[in-house]
C-alpha positions in Angstrom: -15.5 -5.3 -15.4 -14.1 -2.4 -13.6 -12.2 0.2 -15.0 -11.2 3.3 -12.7 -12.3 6.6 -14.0 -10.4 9.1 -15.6 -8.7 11.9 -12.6 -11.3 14.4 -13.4 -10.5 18.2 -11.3 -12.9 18.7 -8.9 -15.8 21.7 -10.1 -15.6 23.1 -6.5 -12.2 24.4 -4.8 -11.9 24.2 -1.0 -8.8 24.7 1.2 -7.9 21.8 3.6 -6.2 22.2 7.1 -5.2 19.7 9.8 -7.6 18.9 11.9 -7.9 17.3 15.7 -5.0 17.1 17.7 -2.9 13.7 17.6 -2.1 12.3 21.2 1.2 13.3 22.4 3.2 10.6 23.8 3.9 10.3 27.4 7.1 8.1 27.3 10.1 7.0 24.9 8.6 6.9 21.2 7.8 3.1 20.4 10.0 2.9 17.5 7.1 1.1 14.8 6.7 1.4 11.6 3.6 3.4 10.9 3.8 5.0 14.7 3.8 8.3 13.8 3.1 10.0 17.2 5.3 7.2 19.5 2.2 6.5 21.6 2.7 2.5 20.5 -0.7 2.8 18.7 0.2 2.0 14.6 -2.0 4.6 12.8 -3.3 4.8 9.2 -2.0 6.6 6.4 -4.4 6.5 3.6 -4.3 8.4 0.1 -6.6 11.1 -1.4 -4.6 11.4 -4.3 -6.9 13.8 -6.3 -7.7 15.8 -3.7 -8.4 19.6 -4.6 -6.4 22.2 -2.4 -7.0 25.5 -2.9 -7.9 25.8 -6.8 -5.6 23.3 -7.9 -7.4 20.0 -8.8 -6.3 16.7 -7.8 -3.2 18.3 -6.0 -3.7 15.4 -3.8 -3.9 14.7 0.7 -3.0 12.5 3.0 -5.1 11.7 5.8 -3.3 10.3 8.9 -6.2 8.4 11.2 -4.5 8.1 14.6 -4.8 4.4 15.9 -5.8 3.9 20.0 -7.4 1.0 21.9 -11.0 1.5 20.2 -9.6 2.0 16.8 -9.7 5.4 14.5 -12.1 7.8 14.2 -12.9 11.1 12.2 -12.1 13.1 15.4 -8.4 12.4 16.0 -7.0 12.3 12.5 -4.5 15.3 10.3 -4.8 16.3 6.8 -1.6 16.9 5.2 -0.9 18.6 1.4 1.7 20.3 -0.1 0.3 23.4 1.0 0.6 22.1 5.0 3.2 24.2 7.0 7.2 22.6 6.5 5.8 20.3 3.8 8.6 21.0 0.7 7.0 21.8 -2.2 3.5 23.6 -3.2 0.0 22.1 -3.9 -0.3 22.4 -7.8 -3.3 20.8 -9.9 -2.3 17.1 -10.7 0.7 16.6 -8.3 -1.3 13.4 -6.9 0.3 13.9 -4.0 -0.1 10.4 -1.9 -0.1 8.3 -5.1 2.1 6.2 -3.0 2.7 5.8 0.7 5.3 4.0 2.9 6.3 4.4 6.9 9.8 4.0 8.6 11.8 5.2 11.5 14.3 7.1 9.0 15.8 9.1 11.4 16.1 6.8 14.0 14.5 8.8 16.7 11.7 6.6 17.3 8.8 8.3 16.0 7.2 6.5 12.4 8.3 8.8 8.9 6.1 8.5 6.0 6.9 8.3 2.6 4.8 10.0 -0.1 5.1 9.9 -3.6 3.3 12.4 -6.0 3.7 11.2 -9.1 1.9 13.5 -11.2 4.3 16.2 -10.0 5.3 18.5 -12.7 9.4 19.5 -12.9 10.1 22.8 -14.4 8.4 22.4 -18.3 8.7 18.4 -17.7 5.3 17.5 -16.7 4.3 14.4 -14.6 7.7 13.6 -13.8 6.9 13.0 -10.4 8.7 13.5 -6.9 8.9 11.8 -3.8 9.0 13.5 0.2 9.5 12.2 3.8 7.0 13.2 6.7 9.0 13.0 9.8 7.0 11.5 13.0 7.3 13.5 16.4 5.5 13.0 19.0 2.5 15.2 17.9 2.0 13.3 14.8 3.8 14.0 11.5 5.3 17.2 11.0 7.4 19.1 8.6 9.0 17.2 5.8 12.3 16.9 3.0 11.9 16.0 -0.4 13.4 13.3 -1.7 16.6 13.9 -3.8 14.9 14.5 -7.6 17.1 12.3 -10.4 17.7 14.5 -13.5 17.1 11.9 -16.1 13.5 11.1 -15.2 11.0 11.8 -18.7 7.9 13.2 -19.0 4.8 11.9 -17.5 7.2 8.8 -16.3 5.5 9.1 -13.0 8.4 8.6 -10.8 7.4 8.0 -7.3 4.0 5.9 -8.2 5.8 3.0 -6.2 7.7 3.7 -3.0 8.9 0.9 -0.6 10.9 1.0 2.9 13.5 -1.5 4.5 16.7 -1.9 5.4 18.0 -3.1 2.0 21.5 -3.5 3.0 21.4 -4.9 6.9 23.4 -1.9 8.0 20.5 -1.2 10.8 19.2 1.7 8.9 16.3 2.3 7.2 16.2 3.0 3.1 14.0 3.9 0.6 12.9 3.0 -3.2 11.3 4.6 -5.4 10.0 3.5 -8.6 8.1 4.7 -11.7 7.9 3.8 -15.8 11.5 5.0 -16.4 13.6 5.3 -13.3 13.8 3.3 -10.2 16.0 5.1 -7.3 17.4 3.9 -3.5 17.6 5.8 -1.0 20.0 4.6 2.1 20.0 5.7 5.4 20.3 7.2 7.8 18.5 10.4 6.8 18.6 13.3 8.6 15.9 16.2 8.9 18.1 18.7 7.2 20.1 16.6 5.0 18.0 13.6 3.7 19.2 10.3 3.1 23.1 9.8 3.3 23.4 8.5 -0.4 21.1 7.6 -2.9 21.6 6.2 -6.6 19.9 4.8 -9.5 19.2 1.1 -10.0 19.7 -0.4 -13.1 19.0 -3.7 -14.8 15.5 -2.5 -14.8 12.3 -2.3 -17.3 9.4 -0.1 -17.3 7.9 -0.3 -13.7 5.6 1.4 -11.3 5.2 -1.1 -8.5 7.6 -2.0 -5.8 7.7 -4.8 -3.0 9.7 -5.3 -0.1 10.5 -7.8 2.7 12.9 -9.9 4.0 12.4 -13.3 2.4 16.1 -14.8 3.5 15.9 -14.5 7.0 19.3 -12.4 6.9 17.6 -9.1 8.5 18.1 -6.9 4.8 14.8 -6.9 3.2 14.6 -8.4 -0.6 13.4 -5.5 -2.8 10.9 -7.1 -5.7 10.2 -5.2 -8.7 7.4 -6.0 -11.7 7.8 -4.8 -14.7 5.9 -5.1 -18.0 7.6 -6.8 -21.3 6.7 -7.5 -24.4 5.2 -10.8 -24.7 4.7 -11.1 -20.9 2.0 -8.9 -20.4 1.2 -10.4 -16.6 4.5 -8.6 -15.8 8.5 -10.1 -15.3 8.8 -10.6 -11.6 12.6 -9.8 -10.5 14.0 -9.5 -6.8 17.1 -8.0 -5.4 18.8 -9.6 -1.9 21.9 -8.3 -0.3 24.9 -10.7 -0.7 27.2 -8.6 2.0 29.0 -7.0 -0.8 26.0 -6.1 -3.1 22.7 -7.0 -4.5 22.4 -10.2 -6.4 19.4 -10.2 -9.1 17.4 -12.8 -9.6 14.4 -13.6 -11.8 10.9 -15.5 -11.0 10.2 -16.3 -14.7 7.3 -18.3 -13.9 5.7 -15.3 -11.9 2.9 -13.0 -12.6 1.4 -10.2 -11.2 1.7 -6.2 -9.8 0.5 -6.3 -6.0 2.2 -7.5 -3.8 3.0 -7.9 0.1 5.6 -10.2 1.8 5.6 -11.9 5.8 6.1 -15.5 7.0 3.0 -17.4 6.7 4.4 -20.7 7.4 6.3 -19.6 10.0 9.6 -20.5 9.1 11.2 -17.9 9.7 11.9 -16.5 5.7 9.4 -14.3 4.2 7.2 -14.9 1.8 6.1 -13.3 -1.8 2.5 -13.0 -2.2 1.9 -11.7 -5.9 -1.8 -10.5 -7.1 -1.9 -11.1 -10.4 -5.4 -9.7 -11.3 -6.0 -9.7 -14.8 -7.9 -12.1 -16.7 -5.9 -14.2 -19.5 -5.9 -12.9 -22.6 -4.2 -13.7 -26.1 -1.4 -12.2 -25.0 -1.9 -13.1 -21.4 -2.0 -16.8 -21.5 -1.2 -17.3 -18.0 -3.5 -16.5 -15.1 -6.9 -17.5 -14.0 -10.3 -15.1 -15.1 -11.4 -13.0 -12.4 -7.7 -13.0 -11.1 -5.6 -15.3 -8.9 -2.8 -14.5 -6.3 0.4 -17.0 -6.1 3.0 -17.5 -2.7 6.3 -17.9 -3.3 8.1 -19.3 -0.4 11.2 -17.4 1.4 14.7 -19.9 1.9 18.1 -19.0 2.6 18.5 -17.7 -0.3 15.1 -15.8 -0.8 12.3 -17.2 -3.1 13.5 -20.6 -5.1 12.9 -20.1 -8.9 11.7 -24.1 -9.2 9.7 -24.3 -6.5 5.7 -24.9 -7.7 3.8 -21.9 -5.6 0.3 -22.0 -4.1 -1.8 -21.3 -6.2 -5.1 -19.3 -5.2 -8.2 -18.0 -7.3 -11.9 -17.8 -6.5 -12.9 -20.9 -8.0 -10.5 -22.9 -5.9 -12.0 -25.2 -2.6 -13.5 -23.3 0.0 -12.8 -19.6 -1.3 -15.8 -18.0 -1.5 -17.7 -16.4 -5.0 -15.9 -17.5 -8.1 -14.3 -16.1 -11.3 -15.7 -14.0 -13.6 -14.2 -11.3 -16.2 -13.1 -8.4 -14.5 -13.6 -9.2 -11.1 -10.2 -8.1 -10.1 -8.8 -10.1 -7.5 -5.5 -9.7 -6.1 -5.9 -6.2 -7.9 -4.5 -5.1 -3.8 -3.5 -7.1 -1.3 -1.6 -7.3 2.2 -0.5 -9.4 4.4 -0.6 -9.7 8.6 -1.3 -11.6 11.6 -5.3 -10.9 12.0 -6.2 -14.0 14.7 -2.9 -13.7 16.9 -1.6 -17.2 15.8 1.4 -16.2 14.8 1.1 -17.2 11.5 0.7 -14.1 8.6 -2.7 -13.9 6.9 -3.5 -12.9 3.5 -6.2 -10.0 2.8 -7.1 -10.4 -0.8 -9.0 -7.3 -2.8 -11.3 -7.7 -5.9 -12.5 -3.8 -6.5 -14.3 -5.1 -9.4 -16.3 -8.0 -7.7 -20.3 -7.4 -8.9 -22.5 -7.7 -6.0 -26.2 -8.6 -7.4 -26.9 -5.7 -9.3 -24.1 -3.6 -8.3 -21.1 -3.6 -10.7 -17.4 -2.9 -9.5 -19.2 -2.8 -5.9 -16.2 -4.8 -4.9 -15.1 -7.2 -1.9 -12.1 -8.5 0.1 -11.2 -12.3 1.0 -9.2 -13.4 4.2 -7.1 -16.6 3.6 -5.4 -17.3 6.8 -1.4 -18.9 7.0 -0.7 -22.4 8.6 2.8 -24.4 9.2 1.9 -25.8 5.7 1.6 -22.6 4.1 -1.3 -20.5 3.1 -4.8 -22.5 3.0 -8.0 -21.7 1.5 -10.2 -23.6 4.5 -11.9 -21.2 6.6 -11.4 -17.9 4.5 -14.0 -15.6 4.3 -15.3 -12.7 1.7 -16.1 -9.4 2.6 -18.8 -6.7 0.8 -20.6 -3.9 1.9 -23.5 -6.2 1.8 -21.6 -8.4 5.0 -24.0 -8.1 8.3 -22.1 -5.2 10.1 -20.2 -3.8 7.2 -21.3 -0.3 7.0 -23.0 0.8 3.9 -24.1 -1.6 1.6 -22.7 -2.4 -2.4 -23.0 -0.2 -4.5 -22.1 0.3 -8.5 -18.4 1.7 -8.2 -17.6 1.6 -4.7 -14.6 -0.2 -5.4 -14.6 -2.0 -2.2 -10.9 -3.2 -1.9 -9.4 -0.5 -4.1 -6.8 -0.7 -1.3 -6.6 -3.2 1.9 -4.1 -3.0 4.7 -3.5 -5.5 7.9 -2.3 -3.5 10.5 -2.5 -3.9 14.7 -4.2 -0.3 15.3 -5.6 -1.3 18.8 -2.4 -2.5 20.2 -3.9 -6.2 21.2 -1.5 -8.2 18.9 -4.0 -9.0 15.9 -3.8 -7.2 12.7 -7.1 -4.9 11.6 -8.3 -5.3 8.5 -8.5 -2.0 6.5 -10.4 -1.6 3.8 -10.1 1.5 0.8 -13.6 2.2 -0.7 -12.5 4.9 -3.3 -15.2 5.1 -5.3 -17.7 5.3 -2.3 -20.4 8.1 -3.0 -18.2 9.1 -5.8 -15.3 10.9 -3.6 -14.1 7.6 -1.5 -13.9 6.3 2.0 -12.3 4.1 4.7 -13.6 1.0 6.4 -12.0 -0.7 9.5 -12.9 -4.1 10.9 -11.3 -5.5 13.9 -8.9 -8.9 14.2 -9.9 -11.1 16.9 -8.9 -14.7 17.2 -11.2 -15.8 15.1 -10.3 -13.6 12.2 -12.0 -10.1 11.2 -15.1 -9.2 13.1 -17.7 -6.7 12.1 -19.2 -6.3 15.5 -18.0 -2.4 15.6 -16.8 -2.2 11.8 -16.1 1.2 10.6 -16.7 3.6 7.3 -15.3 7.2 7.5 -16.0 8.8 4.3 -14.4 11.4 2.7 -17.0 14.0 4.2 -16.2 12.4 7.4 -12.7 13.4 8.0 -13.8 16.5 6.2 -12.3 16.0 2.4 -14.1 17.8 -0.3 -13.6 18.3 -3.9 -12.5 14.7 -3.5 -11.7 12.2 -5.8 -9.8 8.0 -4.7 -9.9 8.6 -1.0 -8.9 5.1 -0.2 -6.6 4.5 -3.2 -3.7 3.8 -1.6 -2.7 3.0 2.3 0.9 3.1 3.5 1.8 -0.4 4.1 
């Protein structure tokens, strides 16, 4: 079974700096989400959380791998901490900084923003509060940054910011944010400006204790549904509620029949509505009756009016037809998850994580399924698992790799299928990042990828891989 180690602080101390230039852009910034340079190349944000800068353990990184037409690679990447020139704030031992990553075009000038939480950040004498701060894209990669307006009711250790979302939640054009953690959830609406942040913000109410955040537009009206889990007693795979903008506000509305934490939404019956696809990974308990062991994920189906309450979802577990491995305790799945078009079809794909998947003898060595979408919804024939064992995958399964600790389907190469990126965070005990390309057929490891955390030149390290901004 897996169970992710304590954040221990690092026993050596190391300073981190950008490093390798990012391409500058030669025309008008592309405008996508996750551009952060404007080349039109997506790049990858990915975590390392408990990163040690300077003496302060697990103050916490991002690593920005800029994407081109053969991929990423160690050479043209950036480190970023709170310690990085413009960035608000200052590296302190447990910030977490990159606990949680999202991108946007904020500020509407065409270059990609990233969101990062750090939720361990401490507040005055209030410890782990948590805060939230905005990258902003240019055309040499992400530069500078603004933190996040910080509520004045959040508790201790409430870890504000572990969830962080982007969309434009009210259909005005603009971008927003959320943020979320165990006792305050917060948007953030657009536009935001470099010196002045977003142009309101407020808290949201109606809400439990939650630390996850989804978002997506699953009723076709352009303002992305915002879809928040939350534990409850006596529902201990989590109360799935949703938000959609009714022109004059948001309009609540429950799932009571879902499950789960993870979470991704896109059209994979191309219908034009999004589509929730929970991960509901833990194994059913006494007081978790619902659920399948090893984990299970569930699609609930966009309308007119977002996801329909009654509707019976697809139901998906590794013991159902053609998925390969099958339950056992702990294994994890739908632990991470994310959605994208990997074979060009134009239908979205589901990229399904199980960190705790055993491999032989390797426990928690952990592996990632492809289920691919169809005009009948998401099917099980033809998927395909993923370990470090794969021919092609670099590496090979290991006790506590944690192989799926974090996926993320994301064009990088520009050639209109999704690559499949893969969060190892437990690989050689400091983490990694593996990338395998989408081709028409699905993911291929012809060329596949594994920069660890020595590779783009982390050390003190701990989760590298923990978290990639969707």
């Amino acid at each position: 079974m897996r169970k992710r180690p304590l954040l221990l602080a690092a026993a050596l101390t190391t300073g981190l700096l950008a490093a390798g230039p990012a391409t500058t852009a030669s025309a008008a910034p592309s405008g996508l989400a996750g551009d952060f340079n404007g080349d039109g190349y997506r790049d990858v944000a990915v975590s390392a959380m408990c990163t040690t800068v300077g003496s302060a353990s697990c103050a916490g990184a991002v690593v920005v791998l800029y994407g081109s037409s053969s991929g990423v690679s160690a050479t043209r990447k950036a480190v970023i901490t709170q310690n990085s020139t413009g960035v608000p704030g200052t590296a302190e031992a447990g910030d977490l900084f990159g606990s949680s990553l999202a991108a946007a075009d904020l500020d509407r000038d065409g270059y990609s923003d990233l969101v990062v939480g750090s939720s361990g950040e401490s507040i005055g004498d209030r410890e782990g509060v948590g805060s939230g701060t905005v990258l902003w894209g240019s055309a040499s990669g992400l530069s500078g940054g603004k933190g996040l307006p910080q509520p004045s009711t959040l508790a201790e250790y409430g870890g504000f910011s572990h969830g962080a979302a982007t969309g434009d939640f009210d259909g005005d054009g603009d971008m927003d944010v959320t943020l979320t953690g165990q006792s305050h959830t917060r948007l953030y609406l657009g536009p935001f400006t470099r010196t002045g942040g977003p142009l309101s913000h407020y808290g949201v109410g109606e809400i439990g204790s939650t630390f996850e955040v989804i978002a997506g537009d699953m009723s076709g009206d352009h303002a992305a549904e915002r879809v928040y889990p939350f534990s409850v007693d006596g529902d201990a795979g989590g109360q799935i509620d949703y938000y959609r903008w009714t022109g004059g506000g948001y309009k609540f509305t429950e799932l009571p029949n879902a499950d789960g934490f993870a979470g991704s939404i896109a059209d994979i019956n191309r219908d034009g509505y999004g589509d929730l696809v929970l991960g509901d990974s833990s194994d059913p308990s006494s007081d978790k009756p619902g659920g399948h062991k090893g984990g299970q994920i569930t699609v609930w189906y966009g309308g007119p009016n977002g996801p329909d309450p009654a509707q019976q979802p697809t139901v998906v577990h590794q013991d159902s037809t053609n998925v390969p491995g099958s339950g056992e305790t702990g294994d994890g799945f739908g632990m991470a998850l994310s959605t994208g078009d990997i074979n060009g079809d134009g239908y979205a794909d589901v990229a399904v994580a199980a960190p705790g998947e055993d491999i032989d003898a390797a426990r928690d060595a952990g592996s990632v399924t492809v289920l691919y979408g169809s005009a009948s919804g998401l099917q099980t024939s033809g998927s395909k698992s993923y370990t470090q064992n794969t021919a092609g995958v670099p590496g090979g399964a290991e006790s506590g790799d944690n192989f799926g600790s974090a996926v993320d389907l994301t064009d990088i190469t520009k050639d209109g299928k999704a690559d499949l990126i893969i969060g190892v965070d437990g690989e050689n005990g400091s983490g990694g990042v593996w990338t395998l390309r989408g081709t028409s057929t699905g993911p291929t490891t012809s060329g596949a990828q594994g920069l660890t955390a020595a590779a783009v030149s982390l050390q003190s390290t701990y989760y590298f891989g923990s978290a990639i901004a969707q």
